[in-house]
Residue frames as a rotation matrix with the C-alpha (Angstrom) as fourth column:
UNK 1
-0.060 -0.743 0.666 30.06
-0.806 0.430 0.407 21.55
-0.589 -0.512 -0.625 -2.59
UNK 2
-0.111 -0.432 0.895 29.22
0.262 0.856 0.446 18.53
-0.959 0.284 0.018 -4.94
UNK 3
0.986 -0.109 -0.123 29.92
-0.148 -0.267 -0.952 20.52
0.071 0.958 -0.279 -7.95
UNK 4
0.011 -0.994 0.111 33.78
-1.000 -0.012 -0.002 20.31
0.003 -0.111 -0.994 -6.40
UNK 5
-0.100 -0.040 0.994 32.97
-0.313 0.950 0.007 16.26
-0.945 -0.310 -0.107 -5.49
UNK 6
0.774 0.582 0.247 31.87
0.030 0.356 -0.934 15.87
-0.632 0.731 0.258 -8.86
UNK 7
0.597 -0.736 -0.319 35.24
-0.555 -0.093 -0.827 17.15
0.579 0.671 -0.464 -10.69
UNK 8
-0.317 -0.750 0.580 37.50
-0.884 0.455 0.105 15.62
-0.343 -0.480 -0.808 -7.78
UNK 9
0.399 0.130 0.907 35.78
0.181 0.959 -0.218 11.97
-0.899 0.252 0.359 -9.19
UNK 10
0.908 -0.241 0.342 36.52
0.403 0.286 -0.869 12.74
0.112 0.927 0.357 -12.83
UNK 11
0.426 -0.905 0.003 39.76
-0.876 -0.414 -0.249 14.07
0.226 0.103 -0.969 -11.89
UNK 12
-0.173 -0.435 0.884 40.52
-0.478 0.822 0.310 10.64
-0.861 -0.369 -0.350 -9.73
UNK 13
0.786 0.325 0.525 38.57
0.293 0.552 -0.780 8.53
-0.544 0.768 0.339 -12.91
UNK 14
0.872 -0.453 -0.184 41.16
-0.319 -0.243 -0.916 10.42
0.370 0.858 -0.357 -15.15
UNK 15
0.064 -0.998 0.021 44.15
-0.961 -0.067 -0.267 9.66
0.268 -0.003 -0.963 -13.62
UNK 16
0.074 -0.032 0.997 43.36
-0.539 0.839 0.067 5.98
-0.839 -0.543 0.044 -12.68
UNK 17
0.852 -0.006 0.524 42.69
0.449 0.524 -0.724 5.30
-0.270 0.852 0.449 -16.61
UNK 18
0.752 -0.657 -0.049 45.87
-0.535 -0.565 -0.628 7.14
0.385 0.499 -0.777 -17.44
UNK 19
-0.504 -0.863 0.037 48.11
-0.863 0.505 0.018 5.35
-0.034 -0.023 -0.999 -14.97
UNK 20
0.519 0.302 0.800 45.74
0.066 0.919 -0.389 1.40
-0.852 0.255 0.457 -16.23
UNK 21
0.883 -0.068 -0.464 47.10
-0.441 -0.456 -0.773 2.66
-0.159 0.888 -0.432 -19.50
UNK 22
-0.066 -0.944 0.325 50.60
-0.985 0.009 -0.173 2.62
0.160 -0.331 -0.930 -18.42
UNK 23
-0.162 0.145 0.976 50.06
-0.565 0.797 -0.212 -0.59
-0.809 -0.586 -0.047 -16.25
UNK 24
0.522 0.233 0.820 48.59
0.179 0.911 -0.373 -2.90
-0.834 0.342 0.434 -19.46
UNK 25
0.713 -0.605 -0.355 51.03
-0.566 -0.197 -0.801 -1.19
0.415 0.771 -0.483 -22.29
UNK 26
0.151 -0.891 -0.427 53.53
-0.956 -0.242 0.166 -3.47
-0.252 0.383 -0.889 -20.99
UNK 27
-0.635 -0.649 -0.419 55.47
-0.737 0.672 0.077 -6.18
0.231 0.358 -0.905 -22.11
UNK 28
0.843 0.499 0.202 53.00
-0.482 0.533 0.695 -9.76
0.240 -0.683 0.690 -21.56
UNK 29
-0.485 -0.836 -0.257 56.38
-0.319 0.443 -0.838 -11.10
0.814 -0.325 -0.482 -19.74
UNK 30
0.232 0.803 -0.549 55.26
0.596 0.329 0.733 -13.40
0.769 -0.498 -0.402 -16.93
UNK 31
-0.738 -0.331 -0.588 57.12
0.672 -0.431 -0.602 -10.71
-0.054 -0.840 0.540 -14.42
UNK 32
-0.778 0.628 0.024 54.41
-0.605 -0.759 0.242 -7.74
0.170 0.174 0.970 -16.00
UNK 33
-0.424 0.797 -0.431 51.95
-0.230 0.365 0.902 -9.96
0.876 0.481 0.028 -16.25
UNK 34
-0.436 -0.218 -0.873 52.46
0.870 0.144 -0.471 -10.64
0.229 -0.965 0.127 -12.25
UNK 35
-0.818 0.062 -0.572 52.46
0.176 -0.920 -0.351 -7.16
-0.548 -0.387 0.742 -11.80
UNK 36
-0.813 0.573 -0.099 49.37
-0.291 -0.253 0.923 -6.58
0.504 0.779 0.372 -14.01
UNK 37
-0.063 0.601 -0.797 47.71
0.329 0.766 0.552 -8.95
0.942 -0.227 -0.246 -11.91
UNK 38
-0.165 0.007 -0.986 48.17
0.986 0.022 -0.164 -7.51
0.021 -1.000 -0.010 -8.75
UNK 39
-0.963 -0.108 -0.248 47.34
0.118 -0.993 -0.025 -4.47
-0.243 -0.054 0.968 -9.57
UNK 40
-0.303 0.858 -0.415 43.99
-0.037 0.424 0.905 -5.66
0.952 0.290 -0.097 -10.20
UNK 41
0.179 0.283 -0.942 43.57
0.637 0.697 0.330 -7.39
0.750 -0.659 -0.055 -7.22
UNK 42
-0.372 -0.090 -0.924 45.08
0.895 -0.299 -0.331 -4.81
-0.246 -0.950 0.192 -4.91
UNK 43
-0.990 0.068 0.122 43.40
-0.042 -0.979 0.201 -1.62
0.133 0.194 0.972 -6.29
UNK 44
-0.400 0.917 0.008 40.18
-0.888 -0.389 0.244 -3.05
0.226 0.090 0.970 -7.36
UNK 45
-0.266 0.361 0.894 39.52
-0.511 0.734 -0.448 -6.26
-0.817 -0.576 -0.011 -5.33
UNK 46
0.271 -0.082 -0.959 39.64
-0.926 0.251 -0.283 -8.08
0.264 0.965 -0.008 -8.86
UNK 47
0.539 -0.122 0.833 40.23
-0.495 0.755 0.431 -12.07
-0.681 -0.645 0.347 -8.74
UNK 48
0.564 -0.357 -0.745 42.86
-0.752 0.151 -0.642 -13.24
0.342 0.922 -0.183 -11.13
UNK 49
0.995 0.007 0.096 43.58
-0.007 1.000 0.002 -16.87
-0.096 -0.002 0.995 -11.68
UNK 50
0.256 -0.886 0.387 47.16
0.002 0.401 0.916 -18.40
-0.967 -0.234 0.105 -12.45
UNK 51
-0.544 -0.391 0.743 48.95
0.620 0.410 0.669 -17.83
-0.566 0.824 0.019 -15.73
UNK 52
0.612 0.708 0.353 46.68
0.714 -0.303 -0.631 -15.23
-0.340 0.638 -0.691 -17.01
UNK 53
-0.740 -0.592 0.319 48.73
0.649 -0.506 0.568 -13.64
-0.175 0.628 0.758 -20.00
UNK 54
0.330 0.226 -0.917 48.08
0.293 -0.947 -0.128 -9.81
-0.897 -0.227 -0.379 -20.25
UNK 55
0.422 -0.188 0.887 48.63
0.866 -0.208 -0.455 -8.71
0.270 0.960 0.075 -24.19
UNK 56
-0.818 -0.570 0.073 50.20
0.557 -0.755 0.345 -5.15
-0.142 0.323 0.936 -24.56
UNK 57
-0.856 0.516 0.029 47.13
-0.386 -0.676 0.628 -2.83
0.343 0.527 0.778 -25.09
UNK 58
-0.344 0.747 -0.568 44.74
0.732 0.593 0.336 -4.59
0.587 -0.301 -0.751 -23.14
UNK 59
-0.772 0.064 0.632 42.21
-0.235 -0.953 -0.191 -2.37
0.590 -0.297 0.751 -21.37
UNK 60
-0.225 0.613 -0.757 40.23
0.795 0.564 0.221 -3.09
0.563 -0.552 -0.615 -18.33
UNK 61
-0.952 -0.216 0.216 38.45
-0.011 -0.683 -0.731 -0.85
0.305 -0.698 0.648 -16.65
UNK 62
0.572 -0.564 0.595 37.43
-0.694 -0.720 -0.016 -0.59
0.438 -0.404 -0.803 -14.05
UNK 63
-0.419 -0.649 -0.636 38.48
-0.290 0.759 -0.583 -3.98
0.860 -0.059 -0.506 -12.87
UNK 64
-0.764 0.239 0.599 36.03
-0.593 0.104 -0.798 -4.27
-0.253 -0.965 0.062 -9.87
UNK 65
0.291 0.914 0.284 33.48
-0.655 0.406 -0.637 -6.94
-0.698 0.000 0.716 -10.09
UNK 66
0.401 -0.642 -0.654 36.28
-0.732 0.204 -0.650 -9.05
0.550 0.739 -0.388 -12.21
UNK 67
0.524 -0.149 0.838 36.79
-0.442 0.794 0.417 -12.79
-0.728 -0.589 0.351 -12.15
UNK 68
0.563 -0.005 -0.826 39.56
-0.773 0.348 -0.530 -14.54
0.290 0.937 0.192 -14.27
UNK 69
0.962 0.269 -0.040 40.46
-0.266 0.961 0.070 -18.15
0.057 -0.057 0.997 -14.42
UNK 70
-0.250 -0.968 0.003 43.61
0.017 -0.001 1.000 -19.82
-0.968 0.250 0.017 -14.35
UNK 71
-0.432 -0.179 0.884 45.47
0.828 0.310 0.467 -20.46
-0.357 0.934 0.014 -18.12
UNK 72
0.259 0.523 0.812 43.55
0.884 0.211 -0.417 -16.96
-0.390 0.826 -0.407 -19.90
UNK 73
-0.581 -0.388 0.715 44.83
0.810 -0.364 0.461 -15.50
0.081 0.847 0.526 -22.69
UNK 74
0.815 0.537 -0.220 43.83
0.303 -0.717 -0.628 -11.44
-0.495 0.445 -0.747 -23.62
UNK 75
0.058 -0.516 0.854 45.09
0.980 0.192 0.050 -10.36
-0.190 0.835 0.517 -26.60
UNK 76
-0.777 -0.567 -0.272 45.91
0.540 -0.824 0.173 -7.35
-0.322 -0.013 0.947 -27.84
UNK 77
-0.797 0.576 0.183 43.37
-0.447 -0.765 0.463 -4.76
0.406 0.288 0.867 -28.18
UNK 78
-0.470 0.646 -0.601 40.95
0.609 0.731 0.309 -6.52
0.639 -0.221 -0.737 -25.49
UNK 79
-0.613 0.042 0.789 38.50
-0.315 -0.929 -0.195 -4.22
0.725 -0.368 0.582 -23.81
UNK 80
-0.341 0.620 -0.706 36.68
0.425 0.772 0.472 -4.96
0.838 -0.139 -0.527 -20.97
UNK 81
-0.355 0.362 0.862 34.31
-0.685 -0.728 0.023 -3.35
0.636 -0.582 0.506 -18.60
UNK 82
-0.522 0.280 -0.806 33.35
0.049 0.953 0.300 -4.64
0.852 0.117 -0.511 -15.35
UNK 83
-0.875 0.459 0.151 31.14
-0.432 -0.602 -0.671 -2.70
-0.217 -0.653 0.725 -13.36
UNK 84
0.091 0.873 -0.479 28.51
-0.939 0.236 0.251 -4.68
0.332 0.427 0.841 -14.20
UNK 85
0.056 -0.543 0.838 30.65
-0.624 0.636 0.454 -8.01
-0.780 -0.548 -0.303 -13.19
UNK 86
0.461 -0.137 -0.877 32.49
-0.854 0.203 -0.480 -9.99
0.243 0.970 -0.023 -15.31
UNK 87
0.324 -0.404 0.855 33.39
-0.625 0.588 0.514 -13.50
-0.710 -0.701 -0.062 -15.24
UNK 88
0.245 -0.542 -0.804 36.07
-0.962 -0.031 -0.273 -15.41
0.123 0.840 -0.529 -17.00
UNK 89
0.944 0.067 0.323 36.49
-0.161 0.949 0.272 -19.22
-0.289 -0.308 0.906 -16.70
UNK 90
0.019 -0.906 -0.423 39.29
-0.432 -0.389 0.814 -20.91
-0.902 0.167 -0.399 -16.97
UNK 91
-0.684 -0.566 0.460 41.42
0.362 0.284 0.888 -21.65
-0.633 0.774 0.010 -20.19
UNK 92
0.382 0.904 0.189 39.94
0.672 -0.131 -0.729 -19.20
-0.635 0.406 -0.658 -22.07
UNK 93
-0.549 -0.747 0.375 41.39
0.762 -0.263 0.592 -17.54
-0.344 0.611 0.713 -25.01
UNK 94
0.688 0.702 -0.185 39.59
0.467 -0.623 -0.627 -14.11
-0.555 0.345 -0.757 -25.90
UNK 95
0.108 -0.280 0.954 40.89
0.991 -0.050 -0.127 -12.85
0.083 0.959 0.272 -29.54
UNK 96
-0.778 -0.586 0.227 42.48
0.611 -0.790 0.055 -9.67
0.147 0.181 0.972 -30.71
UNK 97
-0.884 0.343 0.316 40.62
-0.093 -0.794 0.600 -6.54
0.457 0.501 0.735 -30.79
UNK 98
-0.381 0.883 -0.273 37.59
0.327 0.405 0.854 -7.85
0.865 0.236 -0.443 -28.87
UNK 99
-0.516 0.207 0.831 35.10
-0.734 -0.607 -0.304 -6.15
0.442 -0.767 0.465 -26.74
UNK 100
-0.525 0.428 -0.735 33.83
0.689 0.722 -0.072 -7.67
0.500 -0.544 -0.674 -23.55
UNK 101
-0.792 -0.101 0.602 30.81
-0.044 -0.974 -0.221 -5.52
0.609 -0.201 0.767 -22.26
UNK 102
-0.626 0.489 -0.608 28.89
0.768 0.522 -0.371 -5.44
0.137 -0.699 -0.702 -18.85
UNK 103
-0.256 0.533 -0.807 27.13
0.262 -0.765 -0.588 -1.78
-0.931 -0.362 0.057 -19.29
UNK 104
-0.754 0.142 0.641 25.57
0.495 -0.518 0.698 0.09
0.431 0.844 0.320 -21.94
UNK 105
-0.936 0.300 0.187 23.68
-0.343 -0.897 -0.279 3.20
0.084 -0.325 0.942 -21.96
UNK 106
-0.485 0.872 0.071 19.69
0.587 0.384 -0.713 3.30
-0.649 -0.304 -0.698 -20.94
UNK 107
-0.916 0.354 0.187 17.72
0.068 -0.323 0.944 4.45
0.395 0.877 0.272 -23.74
UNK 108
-0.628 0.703 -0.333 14.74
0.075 -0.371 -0.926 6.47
-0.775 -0.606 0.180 -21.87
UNK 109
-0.108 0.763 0.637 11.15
0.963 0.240 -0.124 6.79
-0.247 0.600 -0.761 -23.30
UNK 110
-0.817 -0.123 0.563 10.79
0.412 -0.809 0.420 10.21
0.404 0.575 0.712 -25.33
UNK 111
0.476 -0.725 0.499 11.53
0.174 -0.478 -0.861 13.34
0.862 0.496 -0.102 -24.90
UNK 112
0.790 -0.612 -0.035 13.51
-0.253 -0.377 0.891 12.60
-0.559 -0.695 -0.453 -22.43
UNK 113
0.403 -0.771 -0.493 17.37
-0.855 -0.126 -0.502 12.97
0.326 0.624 -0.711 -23.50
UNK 114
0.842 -0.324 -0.431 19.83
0.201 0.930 -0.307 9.71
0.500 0.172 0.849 -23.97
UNK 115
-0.194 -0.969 -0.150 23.08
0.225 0.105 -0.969 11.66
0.955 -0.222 0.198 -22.46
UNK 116
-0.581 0.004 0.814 21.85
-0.787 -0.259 -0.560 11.94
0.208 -0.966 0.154 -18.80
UNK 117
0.638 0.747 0.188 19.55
-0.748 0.543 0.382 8.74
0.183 -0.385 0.905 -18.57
UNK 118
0.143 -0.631 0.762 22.63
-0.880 0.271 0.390 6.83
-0.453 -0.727 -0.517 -17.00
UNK 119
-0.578 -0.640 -0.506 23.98
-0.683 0.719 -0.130 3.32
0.447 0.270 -0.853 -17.54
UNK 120
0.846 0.381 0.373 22.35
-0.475 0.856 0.204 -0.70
-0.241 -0.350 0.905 -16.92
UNK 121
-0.232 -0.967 0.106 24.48
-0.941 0.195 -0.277 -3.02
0.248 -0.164 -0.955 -15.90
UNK 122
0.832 0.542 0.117 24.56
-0.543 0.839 -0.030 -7.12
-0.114 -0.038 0.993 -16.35
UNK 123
0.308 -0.447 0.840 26.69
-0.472 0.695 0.543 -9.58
-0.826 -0.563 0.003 -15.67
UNK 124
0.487 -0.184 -0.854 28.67
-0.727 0.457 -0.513 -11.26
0.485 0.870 0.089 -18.32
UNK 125
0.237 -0.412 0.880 29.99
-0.391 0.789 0.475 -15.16
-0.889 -0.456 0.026 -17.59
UNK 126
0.395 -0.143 -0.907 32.09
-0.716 0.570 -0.402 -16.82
0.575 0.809 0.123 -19.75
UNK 127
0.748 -0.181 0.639 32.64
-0.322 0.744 0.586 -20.38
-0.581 -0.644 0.498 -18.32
UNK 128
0.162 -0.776 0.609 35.71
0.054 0.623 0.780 -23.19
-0.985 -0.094 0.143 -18.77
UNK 129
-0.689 -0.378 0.619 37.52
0.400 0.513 0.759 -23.84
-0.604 0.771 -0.202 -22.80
UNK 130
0.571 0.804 0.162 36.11
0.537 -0.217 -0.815 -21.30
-0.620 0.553 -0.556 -24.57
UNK 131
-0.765 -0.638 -0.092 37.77
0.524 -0.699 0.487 -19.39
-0.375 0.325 0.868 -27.46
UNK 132
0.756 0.624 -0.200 36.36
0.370 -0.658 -0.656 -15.98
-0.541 0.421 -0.728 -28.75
UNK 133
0.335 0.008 0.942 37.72
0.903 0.283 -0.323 -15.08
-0.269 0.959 0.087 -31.78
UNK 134
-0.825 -0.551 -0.125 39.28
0.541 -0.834 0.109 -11.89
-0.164 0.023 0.986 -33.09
UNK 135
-0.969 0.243 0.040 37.31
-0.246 -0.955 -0.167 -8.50
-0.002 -0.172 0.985 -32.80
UNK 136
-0.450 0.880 -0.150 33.86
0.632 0.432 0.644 -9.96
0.631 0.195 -0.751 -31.36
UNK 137
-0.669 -0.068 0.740 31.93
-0.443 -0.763 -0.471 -8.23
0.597 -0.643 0.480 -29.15
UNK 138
-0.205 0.856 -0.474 29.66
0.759 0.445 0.475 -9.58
0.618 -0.263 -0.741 -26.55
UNK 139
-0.164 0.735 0.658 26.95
-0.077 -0.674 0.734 -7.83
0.983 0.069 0.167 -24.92
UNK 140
-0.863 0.295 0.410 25.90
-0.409 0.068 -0.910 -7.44
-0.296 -0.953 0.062 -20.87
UNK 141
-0.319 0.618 0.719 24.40
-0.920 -0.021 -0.390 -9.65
-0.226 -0.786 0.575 -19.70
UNK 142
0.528 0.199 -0.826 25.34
-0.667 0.699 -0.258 -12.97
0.526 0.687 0.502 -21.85
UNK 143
-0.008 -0.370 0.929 26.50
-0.373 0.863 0.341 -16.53
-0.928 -0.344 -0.145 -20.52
UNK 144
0.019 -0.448 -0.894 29.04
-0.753 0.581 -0.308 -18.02
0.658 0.679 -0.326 -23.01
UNK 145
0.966 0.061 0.251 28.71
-0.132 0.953 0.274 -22.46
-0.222 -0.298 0.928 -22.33
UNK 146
-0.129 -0.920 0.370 32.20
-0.438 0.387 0.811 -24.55
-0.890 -0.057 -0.453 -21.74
UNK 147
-0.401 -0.581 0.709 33.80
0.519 0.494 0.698 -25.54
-0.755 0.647 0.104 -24.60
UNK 148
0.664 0.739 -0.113 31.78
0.424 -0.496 -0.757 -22.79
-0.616 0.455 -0.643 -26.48
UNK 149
-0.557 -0.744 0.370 33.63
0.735 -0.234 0.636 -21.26
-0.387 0.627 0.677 -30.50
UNK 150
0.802 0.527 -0.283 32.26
0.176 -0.659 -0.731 -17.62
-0.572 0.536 -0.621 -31.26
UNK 151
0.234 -0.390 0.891 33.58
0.972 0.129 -0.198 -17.25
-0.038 0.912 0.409 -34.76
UNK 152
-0.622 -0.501 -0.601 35.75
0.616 -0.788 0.019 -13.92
-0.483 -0.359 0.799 -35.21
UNK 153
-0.893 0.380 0.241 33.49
-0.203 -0.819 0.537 -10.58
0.401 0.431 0.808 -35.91
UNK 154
-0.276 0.945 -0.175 30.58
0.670 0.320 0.670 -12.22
0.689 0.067 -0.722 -34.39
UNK 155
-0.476 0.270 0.837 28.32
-0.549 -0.835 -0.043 -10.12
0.687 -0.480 0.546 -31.94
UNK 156
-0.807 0.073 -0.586 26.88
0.389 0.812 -0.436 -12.09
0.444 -0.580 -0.684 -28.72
UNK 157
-0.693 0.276 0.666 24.11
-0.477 -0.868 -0.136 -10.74
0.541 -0.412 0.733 -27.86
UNK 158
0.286 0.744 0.603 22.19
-0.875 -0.054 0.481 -13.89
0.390 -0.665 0.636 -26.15
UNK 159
0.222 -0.149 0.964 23.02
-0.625 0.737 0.258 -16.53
-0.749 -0.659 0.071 -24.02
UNK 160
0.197 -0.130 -0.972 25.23
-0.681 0.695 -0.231 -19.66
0.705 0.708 0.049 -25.92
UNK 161
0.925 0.338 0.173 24.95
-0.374 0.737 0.562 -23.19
0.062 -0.585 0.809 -24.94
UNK 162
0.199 -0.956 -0.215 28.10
-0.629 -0.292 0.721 -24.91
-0.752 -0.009 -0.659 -24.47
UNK 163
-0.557 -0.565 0.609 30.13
0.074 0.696 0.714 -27.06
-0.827 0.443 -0.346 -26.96
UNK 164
0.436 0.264 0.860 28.68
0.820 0.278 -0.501 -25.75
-0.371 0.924 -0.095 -30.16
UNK 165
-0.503 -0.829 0.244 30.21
0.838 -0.399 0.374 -22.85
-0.213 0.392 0.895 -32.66
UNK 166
0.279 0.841 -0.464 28.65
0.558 -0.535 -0.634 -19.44
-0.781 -0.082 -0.619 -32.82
UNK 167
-0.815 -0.366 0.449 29.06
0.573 -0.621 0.534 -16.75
0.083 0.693 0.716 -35.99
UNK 168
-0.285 0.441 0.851 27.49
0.918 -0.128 0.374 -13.75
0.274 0.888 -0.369 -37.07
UNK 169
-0.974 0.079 -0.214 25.58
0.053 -0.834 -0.550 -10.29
-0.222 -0.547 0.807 -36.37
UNK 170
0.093 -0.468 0.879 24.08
-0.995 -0.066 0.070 -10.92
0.025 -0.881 -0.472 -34.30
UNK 171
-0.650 -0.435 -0.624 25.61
-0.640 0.755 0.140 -14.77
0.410 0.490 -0.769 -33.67
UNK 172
0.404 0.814 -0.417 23.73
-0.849 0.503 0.160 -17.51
0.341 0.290 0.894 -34.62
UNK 173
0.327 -0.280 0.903 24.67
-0.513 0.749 0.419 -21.33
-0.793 -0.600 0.101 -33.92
UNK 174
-0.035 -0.329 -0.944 26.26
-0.990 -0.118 0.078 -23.00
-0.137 0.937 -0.322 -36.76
UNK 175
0.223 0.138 -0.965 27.10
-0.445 0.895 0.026 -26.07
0.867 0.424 0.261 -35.18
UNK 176
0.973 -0.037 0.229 27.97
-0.173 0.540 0.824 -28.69
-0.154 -0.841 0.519 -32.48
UNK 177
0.277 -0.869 -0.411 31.01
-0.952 -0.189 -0.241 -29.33
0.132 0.458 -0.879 -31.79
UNK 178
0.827 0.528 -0.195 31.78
-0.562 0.794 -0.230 -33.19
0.033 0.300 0.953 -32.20
């Protein structure tokens, strides 16, 4: 019996990312963007602020454990997991192409195997007047500071403070902002 429970989830898992697909491929009009939003909220108990503009091609998934501010901006090609929980302050601009991740695989001690040792999950917070840049990625389990600038391509992989500029791989501090 949960060999059948086991395909009936990845059947349900497959058709929920097929019809999210649908759902963020359209138009960011503020009527889709409405409807974007509530489809969050009423599927996957998802909190979404005022004004948050929905790019075309944006990809959330699953959308539980998901907090976004009023006023923020996802661009096209944003990805974002949030089984792990994910939190978005407001006025927050996140750049083309850019991954927001709250899981990544667990990396067991040898010889055990990497594709069955499951998934860790951490909390990502990104607080008030930040902008992330085109195709960055941050990492589970990072806190981006207000008024924080990760420079585009950078990688996040630890905790930034607020109100200074981050770059690189992985990103470094460059500067204060002033």
């Amino acid at each position: 019996m949960s060999f059948y429970r086991n395909y009936l989830r990845y059947d349900l898992i497959c058709l929920i990312e097929y019809f999210s697909t649908f759902v963020f491929l359209l138009p960011r009009l503020r009527f889709f963007n409405f409807v974007k939003a509530s489809y969050l909220s009423l599927f996957f108990n998802a909190k979404v602020g005022s004004r948050v503009v929905f790019y075309p091609g944006v990809w959330i998934f699953s959308g539980k454990n998901l907090v976004l501010g009023d006023d923020v901006d996802l661009a096209k090609g944003v990805l974002l997991t949030t089984d792990g929980g994910l939190t978005i302050g407001n006025r927050v601009l996140v750049g083309y192409n850019t991954h927001i991740l709250t899981s990544n695989h667990s990396v067991p001690a040898l010889p055990n195997r990497i594709f069955n040792a499951g998934h860790i999950k951490r909390a990502v917070i990104i607080h008030n007047d930040v902008w992330i840049g085109a195709s960055c990625i941050i990492l589970p389990g990072v806190t981006i500071g207000q008024g924080a600038i990760i420079a585009a391509g950078s990688v996040v992989t630890k905790n930034v403070p607020e109100n200074v500029y981050v770059a690189g791989v992985p990103a470094k501090i460059i500067r204060k902002r002033g």
